[in-house]
C-alpha positions in Angstrom: 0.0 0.0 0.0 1.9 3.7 -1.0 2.1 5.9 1.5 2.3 9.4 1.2 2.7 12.5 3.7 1.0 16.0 3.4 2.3 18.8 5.7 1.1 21.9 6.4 4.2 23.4 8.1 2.9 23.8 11.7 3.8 27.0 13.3 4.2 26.2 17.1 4.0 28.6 20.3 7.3 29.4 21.2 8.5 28.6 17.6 9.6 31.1 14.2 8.2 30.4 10.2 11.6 29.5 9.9 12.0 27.2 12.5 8.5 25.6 10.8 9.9 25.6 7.4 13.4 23.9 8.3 11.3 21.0 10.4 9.1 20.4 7.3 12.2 20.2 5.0 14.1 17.8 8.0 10.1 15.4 7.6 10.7 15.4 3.4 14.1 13.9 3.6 13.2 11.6 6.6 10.2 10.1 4.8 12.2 9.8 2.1 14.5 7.9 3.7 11.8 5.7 4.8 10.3 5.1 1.6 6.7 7.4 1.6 5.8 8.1 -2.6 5.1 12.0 -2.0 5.4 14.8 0.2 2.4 17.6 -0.6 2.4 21.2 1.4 -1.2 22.7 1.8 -1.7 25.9 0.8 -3.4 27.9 3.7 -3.6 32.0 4.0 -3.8 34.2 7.5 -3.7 31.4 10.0 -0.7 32.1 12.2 0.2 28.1 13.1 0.5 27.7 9.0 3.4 28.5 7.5 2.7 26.8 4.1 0.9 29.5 2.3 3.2 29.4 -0.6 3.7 25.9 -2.1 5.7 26.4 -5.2 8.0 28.5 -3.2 8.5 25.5 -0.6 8.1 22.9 -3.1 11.2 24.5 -5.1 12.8 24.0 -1.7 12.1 20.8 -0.6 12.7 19.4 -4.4 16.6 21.0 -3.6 16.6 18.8 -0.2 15.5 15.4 -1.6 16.0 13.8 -4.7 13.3 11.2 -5.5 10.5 11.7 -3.0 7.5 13.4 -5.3 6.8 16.6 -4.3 3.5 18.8 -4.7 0.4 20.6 -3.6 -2.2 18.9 -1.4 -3.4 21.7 -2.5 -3.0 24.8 -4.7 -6.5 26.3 -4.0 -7.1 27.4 -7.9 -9.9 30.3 -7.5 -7.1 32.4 -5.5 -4.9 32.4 -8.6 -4.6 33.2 -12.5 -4.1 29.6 -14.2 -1.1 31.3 -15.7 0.8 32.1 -12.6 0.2 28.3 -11.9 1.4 27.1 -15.1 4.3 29.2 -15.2 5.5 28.2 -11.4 4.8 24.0 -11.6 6.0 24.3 -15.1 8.9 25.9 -13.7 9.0 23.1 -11.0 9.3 20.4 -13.4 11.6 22.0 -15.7 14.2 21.6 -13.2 13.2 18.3 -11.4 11.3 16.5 -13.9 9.1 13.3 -13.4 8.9 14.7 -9.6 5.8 17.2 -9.0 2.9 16.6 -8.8 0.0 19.4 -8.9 -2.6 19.0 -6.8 -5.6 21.8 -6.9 -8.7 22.8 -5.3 -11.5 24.8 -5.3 -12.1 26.4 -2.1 -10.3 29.4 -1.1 -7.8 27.8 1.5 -9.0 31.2 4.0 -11.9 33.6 4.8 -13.8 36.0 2.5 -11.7 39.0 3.6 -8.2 37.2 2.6 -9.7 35.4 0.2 -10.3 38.7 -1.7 -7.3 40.2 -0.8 -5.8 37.5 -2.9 -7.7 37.5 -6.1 -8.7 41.2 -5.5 -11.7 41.6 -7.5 -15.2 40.3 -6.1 -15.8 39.0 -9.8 -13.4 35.9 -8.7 -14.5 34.7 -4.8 -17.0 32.1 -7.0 -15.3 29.1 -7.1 -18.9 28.0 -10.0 -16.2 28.7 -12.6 -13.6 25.8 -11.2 -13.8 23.7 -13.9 -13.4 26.6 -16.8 -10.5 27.9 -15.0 -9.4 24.1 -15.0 -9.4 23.6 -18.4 -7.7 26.8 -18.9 -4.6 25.7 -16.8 -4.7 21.9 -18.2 -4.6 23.9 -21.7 -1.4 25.7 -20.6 0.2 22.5 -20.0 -0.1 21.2 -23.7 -0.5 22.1 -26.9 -2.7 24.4 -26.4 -2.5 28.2 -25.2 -5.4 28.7 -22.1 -5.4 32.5 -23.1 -5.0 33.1 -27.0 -2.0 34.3 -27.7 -0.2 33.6 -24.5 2.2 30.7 -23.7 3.3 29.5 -20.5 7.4 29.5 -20.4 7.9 27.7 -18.3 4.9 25.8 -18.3 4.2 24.3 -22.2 5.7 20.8 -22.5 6.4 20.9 -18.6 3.2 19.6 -17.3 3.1 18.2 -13.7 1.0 15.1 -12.8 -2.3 16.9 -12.3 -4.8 15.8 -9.3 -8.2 17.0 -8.2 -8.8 17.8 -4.1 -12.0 17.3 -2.6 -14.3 17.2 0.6 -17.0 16.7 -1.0 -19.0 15.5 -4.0 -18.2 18.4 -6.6 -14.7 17.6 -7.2 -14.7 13.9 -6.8 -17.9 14.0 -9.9 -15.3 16.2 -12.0 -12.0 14.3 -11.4 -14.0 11.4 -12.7 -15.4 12.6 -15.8 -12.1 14.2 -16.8 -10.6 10.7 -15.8 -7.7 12.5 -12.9 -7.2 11.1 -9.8 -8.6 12.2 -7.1 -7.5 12.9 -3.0 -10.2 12.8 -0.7 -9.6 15.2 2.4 -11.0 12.3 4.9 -8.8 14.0 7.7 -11.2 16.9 7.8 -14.9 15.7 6.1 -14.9 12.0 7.1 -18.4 11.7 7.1 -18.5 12.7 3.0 -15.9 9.9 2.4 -17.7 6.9 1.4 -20.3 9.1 -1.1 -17.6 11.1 -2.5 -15.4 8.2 -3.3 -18.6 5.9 -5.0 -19.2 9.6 -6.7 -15.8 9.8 -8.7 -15.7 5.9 -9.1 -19.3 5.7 -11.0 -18.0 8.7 -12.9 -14.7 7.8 -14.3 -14.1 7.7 -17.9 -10.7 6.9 -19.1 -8.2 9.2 -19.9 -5.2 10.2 -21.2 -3.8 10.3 -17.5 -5.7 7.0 -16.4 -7.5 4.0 -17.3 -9.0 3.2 -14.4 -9.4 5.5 -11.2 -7.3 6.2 -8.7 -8.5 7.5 -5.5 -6.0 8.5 -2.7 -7.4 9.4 0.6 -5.7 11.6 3.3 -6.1 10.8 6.8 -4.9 11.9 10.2 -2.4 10.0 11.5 -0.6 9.9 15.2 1.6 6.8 16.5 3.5 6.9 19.3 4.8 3.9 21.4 1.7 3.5 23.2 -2.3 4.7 23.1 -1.3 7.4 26.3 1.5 9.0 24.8 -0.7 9.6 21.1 -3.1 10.8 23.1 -1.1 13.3 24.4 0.8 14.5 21.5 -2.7 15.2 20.0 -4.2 17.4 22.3 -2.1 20.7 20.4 -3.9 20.0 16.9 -7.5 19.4 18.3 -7.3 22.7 20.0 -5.9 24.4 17.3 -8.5 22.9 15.3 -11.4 24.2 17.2 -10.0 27.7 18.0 -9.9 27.9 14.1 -13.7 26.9 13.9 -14.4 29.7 16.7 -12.6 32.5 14.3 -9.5 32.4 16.9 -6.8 31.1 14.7 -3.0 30.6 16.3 0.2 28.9 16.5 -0.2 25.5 17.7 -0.1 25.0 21.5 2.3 23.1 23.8 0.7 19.8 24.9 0.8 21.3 28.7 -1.6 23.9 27.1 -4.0 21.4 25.8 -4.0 19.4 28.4 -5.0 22.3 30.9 -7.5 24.3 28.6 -10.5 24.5 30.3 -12.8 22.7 27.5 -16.9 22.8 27.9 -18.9 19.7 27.0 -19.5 20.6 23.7 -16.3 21.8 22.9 -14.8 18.4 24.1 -17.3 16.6 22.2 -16.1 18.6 19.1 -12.4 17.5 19.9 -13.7 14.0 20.4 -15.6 14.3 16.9 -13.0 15.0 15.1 -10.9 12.2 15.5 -13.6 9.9 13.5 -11.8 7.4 11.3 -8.2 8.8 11.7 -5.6 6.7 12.6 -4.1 7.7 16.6 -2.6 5.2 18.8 0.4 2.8 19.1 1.8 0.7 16.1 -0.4 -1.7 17.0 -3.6 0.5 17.3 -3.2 2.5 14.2 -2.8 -0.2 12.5 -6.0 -1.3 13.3 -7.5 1.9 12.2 -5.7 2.4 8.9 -6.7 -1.4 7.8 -10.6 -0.4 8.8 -10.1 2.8 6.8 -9.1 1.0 3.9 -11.0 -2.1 3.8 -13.6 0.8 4.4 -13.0 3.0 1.2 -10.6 1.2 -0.9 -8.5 3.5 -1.6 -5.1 2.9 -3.6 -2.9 5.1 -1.5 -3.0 6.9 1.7 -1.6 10.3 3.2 -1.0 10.5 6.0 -0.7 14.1 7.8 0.8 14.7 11.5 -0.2 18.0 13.2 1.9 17.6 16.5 3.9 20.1 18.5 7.1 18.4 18.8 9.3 18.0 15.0 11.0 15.4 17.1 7.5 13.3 17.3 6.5 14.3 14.5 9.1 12.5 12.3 8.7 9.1 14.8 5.1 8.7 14.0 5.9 8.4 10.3 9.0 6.0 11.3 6.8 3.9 13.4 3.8 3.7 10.4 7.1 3.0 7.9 8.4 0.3 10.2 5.4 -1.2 11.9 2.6 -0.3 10.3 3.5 -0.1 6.6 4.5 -3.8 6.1 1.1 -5.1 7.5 -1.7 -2.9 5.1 -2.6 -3.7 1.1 -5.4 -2.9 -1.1 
């Protein structure tokens, strides 16, 4: 079974964007080293614990620390961008490490409203209804043909990067198939849309120039540690980072001391609690377990696997303890 990492270069309390940036280069080359197929950055806007808000800048980075690790976008959010500028940059990518990047792109703006328009800068572009025009438009740049008339991408034409769809719900996974792409399903963060969006893009597929038959990855949350208690702990920073996001209080993620003494309601704990559905969190042994029910679950032909934990130190353990215990034990 492949398995594959997406980061989002976690800021933590205490901690610098540079200090983020150099522990997400230090997880590429370790799961390299262990064997993972790709390494995808997220790209995120005005969230202070997120230092990954410009992937072809990092990816041009991490493709200089690494040398046969995939690299990409888990994902570019499309609407924030003109397909040109995207072109240009993952052409640019592959021009200088070839057969290595792989683009992946979504349609939802990554941030709020407010950023969101800061971005694009004209209200005429915060719909993301026009995805699959502005899709074609960048595929077009890619090949033989020009997305704007007149206009070629250089870099860009004749440098085309393996090109996925992103989804969490039902929209993308219904496109990827009928343009025959593959398709990542954002399972870490809409688990309960997994199972429909999956059957969705399946039923939809038609064959293509990039595929014969589908090809549906699916990311998932992922903790190991040597036993159940010590996961537990090391994932008490990302659930309360993840719920003072939902409250509009974004931040750099908390210590575990933090998390473990915020004074959390009932319903907030139940939100925490929620959140955790079908990930994988636990010792070897227990994450196992969960990553062999998520699969027999959605059949998916790859997994990625993303750690959101304080510590770079654990961080880069959990993926050696899923590459050396876990790994050898899961298949389609």
């Amino acid at each position: 079974m492949p398995l594959s990492v997406l980061d989002l270069a976690p800021v933590v309390s205490g901690g610098t964007n540079g200090e983020a940036l150099s522990h997400t280069t230090q997880l590429a080359q370790r799961t390299e080293q262990l064997g993972y197929r790709r390494f995808w950055v997220a790209e995120h806007h005005n969230m202070p614990g997120i230092a990954s808000s410009a992937p072809a800048v990092l990816l041009a980075h991490l493709a200089a620390h690494t040398s046969t690790i995939r690299l990409g976008s888990g994902g570019v959010m499309l609407p924030n961008h003109a397909p040109l500028v995207v072109a240009e940059q993952f052409g640019t990518l592959v021009a200088l490490h070839p057969d290595r990047i792989d683009l992946g792109l979504g349609r939802a703006p990554g941030t709020d409203q407010v950023t969101a328009l800061a971005l694009r800068r004209s209200m005429d572009a915060l719909s993301a209804d026009d995805f699959p025009q502005e899709l074609g438009r960048l595929i077009d740049y890619f090949g033989s043909g020009t997305g704007t008339p007149r206009v070629t991408a250089v870099p860009g034409r004749g440098d085309a990067p393996a090109i996925w769809l992103l989804g969490s719900s039902d929209f993308s996974a219904r496109l990827a198939g009928r343009l025959g792409l593959p398709f990542s399903f954002a399972h870490h963060f809409s688990s309960a849309n997994t199972d429909l969006a999956l059957a969705i893009y399946r039923d939809a597929f038609q064959p293509s120039r990039w595929l014969e038959q589908p090809y549906a990855m699916v990311a998932a949350s992922a903790i190991c540690a040597p036993t159940d208690a010590e996961a537990e702990w090391l994932a008490g920073p990302s659930g309360l980072s993840f719920l003072r996001l939902r409250q509009g209080r974004p931040g750099r993620m908390p210590t575990p001391e933090e998390a473990a003494e915020h004074p959390y309601t009932p319903l907030e704990r139940e939100f925490v609690l929620a959140r955790r559905d079908g990930q994988a969190l636990g010792s070897p042994e227990t994450v196992r377990r969960q990553l062999t029910a998520l699969l027999d679950r959605t059949h998916a032909d790859e997994l990625m696997l993303t750690t959101m934990v304080y510590d770079i130190d654990a961080r880069v353990r959990s993926f050696e303890l899923i590459a050396e215990q876990v790994a050898p034990h899961l298949s389609r």
